[in-house]
C-alpha positions in Angstrom: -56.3 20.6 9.8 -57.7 21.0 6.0 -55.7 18.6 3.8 -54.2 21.5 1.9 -52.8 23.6 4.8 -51.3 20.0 6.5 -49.6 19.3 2.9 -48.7 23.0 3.1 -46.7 22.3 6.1 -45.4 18.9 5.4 -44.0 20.8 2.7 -42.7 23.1 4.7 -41.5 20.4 7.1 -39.3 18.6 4.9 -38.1 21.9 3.6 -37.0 23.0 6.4 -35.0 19.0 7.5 -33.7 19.0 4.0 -31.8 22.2 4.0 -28.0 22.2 5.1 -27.4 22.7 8.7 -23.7 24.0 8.0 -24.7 27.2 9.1 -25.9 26.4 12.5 -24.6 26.9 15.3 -22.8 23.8 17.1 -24.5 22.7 20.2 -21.6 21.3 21.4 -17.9 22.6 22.3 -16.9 19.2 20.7 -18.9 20.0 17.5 -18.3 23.3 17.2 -14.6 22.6 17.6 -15.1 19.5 15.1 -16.7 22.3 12.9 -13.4 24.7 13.6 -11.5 22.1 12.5 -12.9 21.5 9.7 -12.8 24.9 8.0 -9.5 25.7 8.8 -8.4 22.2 7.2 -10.3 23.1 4.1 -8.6 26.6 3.7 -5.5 25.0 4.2 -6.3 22.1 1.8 -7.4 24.6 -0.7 -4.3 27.1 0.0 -2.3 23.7 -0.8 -4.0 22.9 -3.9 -3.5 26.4 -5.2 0.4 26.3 -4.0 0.8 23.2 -6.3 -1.2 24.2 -9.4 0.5 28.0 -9.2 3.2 27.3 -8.4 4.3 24.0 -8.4 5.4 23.1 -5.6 4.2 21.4 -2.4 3.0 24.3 0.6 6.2 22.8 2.4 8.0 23.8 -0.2 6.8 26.9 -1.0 6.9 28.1 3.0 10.5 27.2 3.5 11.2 29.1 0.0 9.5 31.9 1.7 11.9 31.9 4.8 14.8 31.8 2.1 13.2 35.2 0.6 15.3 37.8 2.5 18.3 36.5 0.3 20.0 36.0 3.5 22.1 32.5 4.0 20.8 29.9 6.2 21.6 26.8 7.9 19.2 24.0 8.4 18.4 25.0 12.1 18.0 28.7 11.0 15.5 27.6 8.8 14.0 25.1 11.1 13.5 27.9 13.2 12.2 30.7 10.8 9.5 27.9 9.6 8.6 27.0 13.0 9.5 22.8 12.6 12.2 20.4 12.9 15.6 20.5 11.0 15.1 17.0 9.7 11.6 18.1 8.2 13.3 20.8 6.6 16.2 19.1 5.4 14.3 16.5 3.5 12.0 19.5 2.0 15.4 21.7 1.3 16.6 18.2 -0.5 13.7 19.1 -2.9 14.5 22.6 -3.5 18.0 21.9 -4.5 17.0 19.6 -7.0 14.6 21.7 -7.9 17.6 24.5 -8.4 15.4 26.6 -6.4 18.1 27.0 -3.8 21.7 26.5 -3.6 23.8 24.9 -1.0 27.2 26.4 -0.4 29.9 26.5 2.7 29.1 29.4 4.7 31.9 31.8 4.4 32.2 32.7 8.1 31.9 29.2 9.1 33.0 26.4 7.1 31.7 23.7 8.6 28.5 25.0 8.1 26.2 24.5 5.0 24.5 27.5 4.0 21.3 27.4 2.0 20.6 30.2 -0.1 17.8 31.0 -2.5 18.3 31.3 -6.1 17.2 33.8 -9.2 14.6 31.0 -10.0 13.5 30.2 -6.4 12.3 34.1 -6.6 11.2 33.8 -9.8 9.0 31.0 -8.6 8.4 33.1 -5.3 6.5 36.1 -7.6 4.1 34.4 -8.9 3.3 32.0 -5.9 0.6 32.5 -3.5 0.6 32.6 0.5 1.7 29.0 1.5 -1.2 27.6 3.9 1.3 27.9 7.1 1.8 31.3 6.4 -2.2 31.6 6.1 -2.8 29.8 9.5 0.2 31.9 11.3 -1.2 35.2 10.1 -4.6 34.2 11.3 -2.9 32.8 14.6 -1.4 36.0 15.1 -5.2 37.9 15.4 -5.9 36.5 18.4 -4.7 38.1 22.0 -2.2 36.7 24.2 -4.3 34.9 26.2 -6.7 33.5 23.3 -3.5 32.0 21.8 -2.1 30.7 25.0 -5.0 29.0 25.9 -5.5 27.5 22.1 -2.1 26.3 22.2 -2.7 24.7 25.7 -6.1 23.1 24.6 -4.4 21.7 21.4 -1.4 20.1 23.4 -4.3 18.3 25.3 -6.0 17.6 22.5 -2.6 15.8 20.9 -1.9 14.4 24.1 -5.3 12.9 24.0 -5.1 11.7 20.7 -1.3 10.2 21.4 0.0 12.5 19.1 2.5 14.0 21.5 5.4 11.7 20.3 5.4 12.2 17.1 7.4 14.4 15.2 5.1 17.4 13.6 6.7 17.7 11.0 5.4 20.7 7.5 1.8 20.6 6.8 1.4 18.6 3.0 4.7 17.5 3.7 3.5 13.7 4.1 2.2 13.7 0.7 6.0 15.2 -0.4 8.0 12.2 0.9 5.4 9.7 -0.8 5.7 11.2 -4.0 9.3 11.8 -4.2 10.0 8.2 -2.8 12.8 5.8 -4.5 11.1 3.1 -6.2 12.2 -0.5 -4.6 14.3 -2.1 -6.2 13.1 -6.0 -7.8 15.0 -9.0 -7.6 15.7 -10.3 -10.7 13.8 -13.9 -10.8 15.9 -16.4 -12.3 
């Protein structure tokens, strides 16, 4: 080969190694999961990041504000249920709201030993110019696949956490981790004598 047409294709060579494999396609079901992974993390990363800067508050939050939006009252496990999570996630993230004053907690009138959480003019004030939390984002997409696609994702995924030894622990909101850090009580010192 002619030393200009092998340079030629060196060239071409390392142009060809040096440009981003991104857009391949996986030749694996583990990378191609991996790869799965991995963009729907970064949408929901970025969907978080946009919650806080817009809005300014966590995507937990902002997605249990969202179940508050029909104005109707709502206990703990109602609102456990309408965000899909536990009622000790949610208390700690409705902890934040009321402080917040972006909901109120009152006795429900038809049961009074109930505590009834219910949004506020500022918690829809906030909800107007807020985006779509990240949950609501992965539920709406989760909700585009057929009944069996979604079966058989939700099956593969309780493998996968079982795998993993995820299964015991609690699931807890997505970005709510980060929540509980930052709102944390400071320990207290000991004085040193």
């Amino acid at each position: 080969m002619p030393p200009k047409q092998r340079a030629a294709s060196t060239a071409h060579a390392v142009e060809t190694t040096q440009r981003p494999t991104a857009l391949a396609e996986p030749t694996s079901p583990v990378a191609a999961s991996v790869d799965a992974f991995r963009r729907i993390l970064r949408a929901l990363r970025l969907a978080a990041t946009k919650t806080q800067m817009v809005a300014g508050l966590s995507a937990a939050q902002l997605f249990v504000l969202r179940a508050l939006q029909d104005g109707a009252e709502a206990s703990l496990s109602e609102i456990a249920v309408r965000t899909m999570t536990d009622r000790s996630s949610v208390a700690a993230v409705v902890d934040r709201l009321l402080a917040a004053g972006l909901v109120e907690r009152e006795t429900s009138p038809i049961d009074r030993r109930r505590a009834a959480i219910i949004i506020t003019p500022e918690g829809r004030k906030v909800l107007r110019r807020a985006p779509e939390p990240p949950t609501a984002l992965l539920v709406a997409g989760l909700k585009q696949l057929n009944p069996a696609q979604l079966e058989e994702l939700a099956d593969g995924l309780r493998a996968l956490t079982d795998a993993m030894g995820l299964s015991d622990q609690l699931p807890g909101m997505f970005f709510e981790d980060g929540d509980a850090a930052a709102t944390a009580r400071p320990r207290r010192r000991r004085a040193r004598p």
